[in-house]
N, C-alpha and C positions, 0 to 999 in steps of 0.2 A: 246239507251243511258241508262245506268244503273245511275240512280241518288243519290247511296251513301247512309250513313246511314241517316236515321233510317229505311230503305229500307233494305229486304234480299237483297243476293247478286243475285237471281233467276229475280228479278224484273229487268224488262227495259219498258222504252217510247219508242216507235216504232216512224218511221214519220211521220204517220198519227196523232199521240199521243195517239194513244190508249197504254193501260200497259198491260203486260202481264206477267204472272207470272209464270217462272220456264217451258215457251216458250208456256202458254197456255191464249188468250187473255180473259179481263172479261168478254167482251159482252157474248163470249162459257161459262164462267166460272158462268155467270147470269143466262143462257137459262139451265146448265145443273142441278143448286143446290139450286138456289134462292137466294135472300138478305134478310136478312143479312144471311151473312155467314164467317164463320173464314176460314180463307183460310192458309193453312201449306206449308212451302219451304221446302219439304224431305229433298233437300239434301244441303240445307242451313242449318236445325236443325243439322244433321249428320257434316259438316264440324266443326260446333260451340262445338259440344260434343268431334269429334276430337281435335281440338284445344287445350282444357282445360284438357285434358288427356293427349295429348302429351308435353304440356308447363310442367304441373305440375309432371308428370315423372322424366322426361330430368331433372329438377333442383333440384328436391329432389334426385334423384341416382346422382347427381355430389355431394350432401354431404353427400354421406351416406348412405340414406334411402329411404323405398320405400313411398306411395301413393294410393288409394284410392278413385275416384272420384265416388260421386254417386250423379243421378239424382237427384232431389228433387220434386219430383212427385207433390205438392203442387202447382207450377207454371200451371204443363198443364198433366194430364196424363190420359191417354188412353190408349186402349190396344198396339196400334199399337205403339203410343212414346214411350211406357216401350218398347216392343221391339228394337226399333230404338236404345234408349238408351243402351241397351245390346251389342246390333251386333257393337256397336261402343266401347264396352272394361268398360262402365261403371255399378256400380250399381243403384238401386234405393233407395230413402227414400219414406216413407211413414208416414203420419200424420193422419191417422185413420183406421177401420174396412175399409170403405169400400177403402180408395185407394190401401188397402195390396190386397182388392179381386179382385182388377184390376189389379194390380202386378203380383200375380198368377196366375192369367186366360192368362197373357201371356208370361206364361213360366219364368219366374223369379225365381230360386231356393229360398227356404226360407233362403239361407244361405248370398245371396247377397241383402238381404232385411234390412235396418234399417227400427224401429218404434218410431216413433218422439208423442208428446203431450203432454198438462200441466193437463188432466184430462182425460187419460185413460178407459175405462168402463172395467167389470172384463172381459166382453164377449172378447175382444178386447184383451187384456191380454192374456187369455187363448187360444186365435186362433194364436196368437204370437207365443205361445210356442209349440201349435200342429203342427203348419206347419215349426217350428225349422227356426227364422229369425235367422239372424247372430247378431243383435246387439240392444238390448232394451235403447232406453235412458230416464233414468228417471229423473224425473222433479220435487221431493221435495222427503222430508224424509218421509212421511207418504206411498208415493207411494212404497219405499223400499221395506216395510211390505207389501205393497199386492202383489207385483212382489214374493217376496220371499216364500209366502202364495200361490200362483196358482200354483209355480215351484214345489214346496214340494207336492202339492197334485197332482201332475203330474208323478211325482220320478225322476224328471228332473234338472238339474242344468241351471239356464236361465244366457246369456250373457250381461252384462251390462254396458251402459257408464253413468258417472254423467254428466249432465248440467251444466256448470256453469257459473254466469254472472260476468263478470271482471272487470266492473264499465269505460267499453272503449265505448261513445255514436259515431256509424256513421250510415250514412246512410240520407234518405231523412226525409219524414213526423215524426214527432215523435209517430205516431201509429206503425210505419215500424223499430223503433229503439228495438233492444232488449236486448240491454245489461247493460242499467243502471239500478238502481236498483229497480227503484217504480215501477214495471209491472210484470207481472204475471207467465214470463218465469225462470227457472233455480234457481241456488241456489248459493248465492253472496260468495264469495272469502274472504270479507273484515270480519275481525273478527269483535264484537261487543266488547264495551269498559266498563269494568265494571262485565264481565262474570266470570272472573275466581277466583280460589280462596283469591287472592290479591282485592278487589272493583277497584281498580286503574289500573289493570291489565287486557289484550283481554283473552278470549275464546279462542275455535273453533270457526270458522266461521264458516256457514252453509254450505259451500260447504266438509271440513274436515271433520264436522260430518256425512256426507252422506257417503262421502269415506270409513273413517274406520268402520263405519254402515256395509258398504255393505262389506268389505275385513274379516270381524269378522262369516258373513251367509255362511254356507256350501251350501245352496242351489243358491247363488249368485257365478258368476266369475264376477270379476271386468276388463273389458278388457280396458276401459282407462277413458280418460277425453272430454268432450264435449266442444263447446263456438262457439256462437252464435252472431255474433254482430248487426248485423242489416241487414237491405235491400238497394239496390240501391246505394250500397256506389261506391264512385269514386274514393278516395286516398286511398292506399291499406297499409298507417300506423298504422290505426288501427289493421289492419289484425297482423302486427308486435308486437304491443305492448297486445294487448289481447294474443297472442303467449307468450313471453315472460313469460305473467301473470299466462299462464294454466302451462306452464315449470318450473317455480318456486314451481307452488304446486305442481306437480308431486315429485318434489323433497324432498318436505317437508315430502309430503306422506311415500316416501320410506325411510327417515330418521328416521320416529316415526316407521316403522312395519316394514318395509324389503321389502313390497311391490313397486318396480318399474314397474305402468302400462306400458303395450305394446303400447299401440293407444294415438293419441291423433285427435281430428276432429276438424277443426279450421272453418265450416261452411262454409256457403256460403254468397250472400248477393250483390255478382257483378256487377255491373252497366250496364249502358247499354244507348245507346242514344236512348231520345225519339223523341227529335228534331233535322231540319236540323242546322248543325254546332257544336253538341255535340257528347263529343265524348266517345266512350265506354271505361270500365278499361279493357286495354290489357292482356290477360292472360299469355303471357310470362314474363311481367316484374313484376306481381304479382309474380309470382311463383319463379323468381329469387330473388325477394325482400326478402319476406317471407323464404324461403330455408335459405337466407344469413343470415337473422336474429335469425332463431331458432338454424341452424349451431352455433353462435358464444354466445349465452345464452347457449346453451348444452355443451359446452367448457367450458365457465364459474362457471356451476354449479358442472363439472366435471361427467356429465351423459353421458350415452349414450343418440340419437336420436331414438324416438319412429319411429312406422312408422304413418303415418298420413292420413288423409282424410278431401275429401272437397264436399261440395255441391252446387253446381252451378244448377240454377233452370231458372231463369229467361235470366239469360246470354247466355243461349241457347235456349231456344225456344223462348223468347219472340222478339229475332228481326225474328226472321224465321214466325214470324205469323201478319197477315196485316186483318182486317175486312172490308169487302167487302156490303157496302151500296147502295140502291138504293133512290136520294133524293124525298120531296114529296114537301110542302110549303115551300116558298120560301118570305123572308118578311122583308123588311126594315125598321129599326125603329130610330126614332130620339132620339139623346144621347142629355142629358141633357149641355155637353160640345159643342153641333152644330155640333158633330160627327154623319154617319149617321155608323149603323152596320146591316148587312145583317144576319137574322137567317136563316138560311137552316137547316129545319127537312129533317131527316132518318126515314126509316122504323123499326130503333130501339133502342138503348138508352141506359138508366141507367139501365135494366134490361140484357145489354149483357156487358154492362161495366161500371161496380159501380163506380173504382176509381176514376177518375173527382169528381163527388160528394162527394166520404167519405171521400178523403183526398187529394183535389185540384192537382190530377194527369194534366200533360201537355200532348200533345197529338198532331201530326202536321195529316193534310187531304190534299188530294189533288181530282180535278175532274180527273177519269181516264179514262174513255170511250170514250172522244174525246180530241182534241185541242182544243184551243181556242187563240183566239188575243184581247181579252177586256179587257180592263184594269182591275187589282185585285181591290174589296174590302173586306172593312174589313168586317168580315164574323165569326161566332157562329154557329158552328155546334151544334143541338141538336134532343133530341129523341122524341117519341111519348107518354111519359109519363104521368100524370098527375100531375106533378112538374115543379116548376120553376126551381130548381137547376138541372133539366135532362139534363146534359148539355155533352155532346162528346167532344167535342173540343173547348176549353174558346176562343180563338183568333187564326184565322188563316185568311191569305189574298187568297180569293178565283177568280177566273173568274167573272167579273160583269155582266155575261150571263149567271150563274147559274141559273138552272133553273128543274123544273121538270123532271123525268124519270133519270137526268144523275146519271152515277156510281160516289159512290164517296170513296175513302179508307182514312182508317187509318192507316199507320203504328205501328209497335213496339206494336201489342197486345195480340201475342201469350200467354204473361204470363198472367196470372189473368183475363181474360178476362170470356173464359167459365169455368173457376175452382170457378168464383166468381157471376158467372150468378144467374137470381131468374127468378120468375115467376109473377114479379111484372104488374101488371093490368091484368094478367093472357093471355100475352103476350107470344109464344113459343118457348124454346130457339134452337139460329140459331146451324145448322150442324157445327162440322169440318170436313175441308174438306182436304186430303192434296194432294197438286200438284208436279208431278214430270216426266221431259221429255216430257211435253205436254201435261200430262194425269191428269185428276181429279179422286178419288180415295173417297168416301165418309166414314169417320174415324169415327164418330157418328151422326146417325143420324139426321134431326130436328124432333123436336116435334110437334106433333101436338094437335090440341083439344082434340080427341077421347082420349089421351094419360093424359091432363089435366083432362077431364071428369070421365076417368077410377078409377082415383083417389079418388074421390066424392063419399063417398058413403051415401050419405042424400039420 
């Protein structure tokens, strides 16, 4: 029995109830790799990268234009996922030195590489431009200058998009929101009041002034517009109205200069269920939405349609990836309401998965290595940390025979899980592992002490 999201589609209950993943059971999947361990649905990930490639084609070539999907390496990336991602028609992004040097080591052209960040180092820059990414996107007007300063000392013309933030808030936490304006990404749209030669009268905005900043540098190409809205979003009008927003200013752009950019990238940021009963943002009726909307703006303004790109990061791997625990203490405690709630610790925690704690992520578990007939209680998964807030899964109703030694999973953790891992109590972080056809396949190893110690050099 295949149990639905927030399940890959590889996962089933068998009748014994053990689970198995992508046709290879935990108990083999415990004996072969350890707990904790992140566990990969190949060809779960692989369908979900198809999907959002094929939706977003299909709808932009019925208006017109083409499309661009690229990974977003930030959610989960490894040598072997940048590849996966490839062999399935997409690009990658990358958000620092080193995820480019994971990009490259497997086999990513530099020309299907975007580099993403709001604080760049010149080293970072400059390997940018040696290894010839296809697309830098800069993130304030000071950066301009140093893009445009490594390029010239290169004799190189470097590829550029601006950021820009469209004052369009979605998405979940408001640490995961990026497009309003008080936060540290991108460069706002909205003029300032008071700027221009009238007192009474707007400016440039700051996203203007980047624009024709960079369209004025011979050693800059301006190849489009960026926007960025947030994470985990689930109604995909935002995606519409931020569109709209970047389409306007294109426009404006090539009214003051002549310049009508080619690109525009309307990000990523797609939803996804983490719980049983939620449900993911579809990527076909995103794509038709979107399409429909920038279609009938592009009409209006009387432009042509750019061609466009999108980043889907978490929409794809993060339901393909499940964390594989084994429990240890096991402890019921009395609630102050005469509730009783069962903590069941794991072998690991807030150092394999922060979100719960940084910003009250949800999270559903289930016991997977057997059946059980006892009635659920209510039940707190947590880690072996030295914190109260180590907390895995805030609420979830468990087997009331939980108990020592059993496997326990989490779904929906492929994203951010080990991209966001630490080394907290000097804990080691778990393998990924990825399964496919029966087989486990070990994608990074775990770490070990010798690995922590190597480190040290007191």
């Amino acid at each position: 029995m295949h149990p639905g999201e927030p399940w890959s589609r590889g996962v089933r209950r068998r009748d014994d109830g053990v689970v198995e993943v992508a046709g290879l059971g935990v108990h083999e999947l415990a004996a072969q790799v350890g707990t904790p361990a992140y566990v990969l649905d190949e060809t779960d990930f692989r369908a979900r990268a198809r999907a959002y490639r094929t939706a977003f084609e299909t709808a932009f070539r019925a208006v017109g234009t083409d499309v661009d999907v690229y990974y977003a390496g930030k959610a989960l990336l490894t040598v072997a996922v940048a590849r996966w991602a490839r062999e399935e028609g997409l690009r990658v992004d990358t958000a620092s030195g080193g995820e480019l040097a994971v990009a490259l080591r497997a086999g990513i052209p530099g020309t299907e590489i975007g580099l993403h960040g709001n604080n760049k180092s010149d080293a970072e820059l400059d390997r940018a431009l040696e290894v010839g990414v296809g697309r830098i996107i800069v993130d304030s007007l000071v950066e301009i200058d140093r893009v445009a300063a490594a390029a010239r000392a290169r004799g190189v013309v470097a590829p550029v998009m601006v950021r820009v933030t469209t004052g369009v808030h979605a998405g979940g936490h408001e640490y995961i929101s990026t497009a309003h304006e008080d936060q540290k990404f991108g460069l706002s749209i909205a003029a300032p009041r008071g700027s221009g030669v009238d007192s009474d009268a707007p400016g440039d905005s700051p996203a203007m002034t980047a624009l024709l900043d960079v369209v004025r540098r011979p050693e800059l190409h301006l190849l489009g517009i960026h926007s960025h809205i947030g994470s985990q979003i689930l109604d995909p009008t935002g995606f519409e109205v931020a569109a709209r927003a970047v389409l306007e200013l294109r426009a404006d752009l090539a009214a003051r200069t002549g310049v009508l950019v080619d690109e525009v990238d309307i990000g990523g940021g797609y939803g996804i269920a983490y719980l049983p009963g939620e449900v993911a943002l579809d990527p076909e009726r995103i794509a038709k939405d979107v399409a429909g909307a920038v279609d009938a703006v592009a009409a209006r303004l009387g432009t042509p349609l750019p061609r466009f790109s999108i980043e889907p990061g978490r929409a794809i791997v993060g339901p393909a990836g499940l964390t594989l625990y084994t429990v240890g203490t096991v402890k019921p405690v009395a609630l102050d309401d005469g509730r009783v709630r069962t903590y069941v610790s794991v072998d690991g925690g807030m150092s394999d998965n922060i979100r719960p704690a940084l910003y009250g992520a949800q999270y559903h578990a289930e016991v997977v290595g057997r059946a059980s007939v006892a009635a659920p209680v209510l039940a707190r998964v947590v880690g072996k940390h030295c914190e109260s807030g180590d907390i895995v899964v805030h609420e979830v109703m468990l087997p009331g025979d939980v108990r020592a030694g059993d496997l326990l999973a989490v779904p929906a953790t492929g994203a951010y899980g080990r991209s966001m891992a630490s080394n907290y109590n000097l804990l080691t972080r778990p393998p990924v592992v990825a399964v496919s056809d029966g087989t486990a396949r070990v994608l990074v190893r775990r770490e070990t002490v010798d690995d922590l110690l190597a480190l040290d050099q007191g």
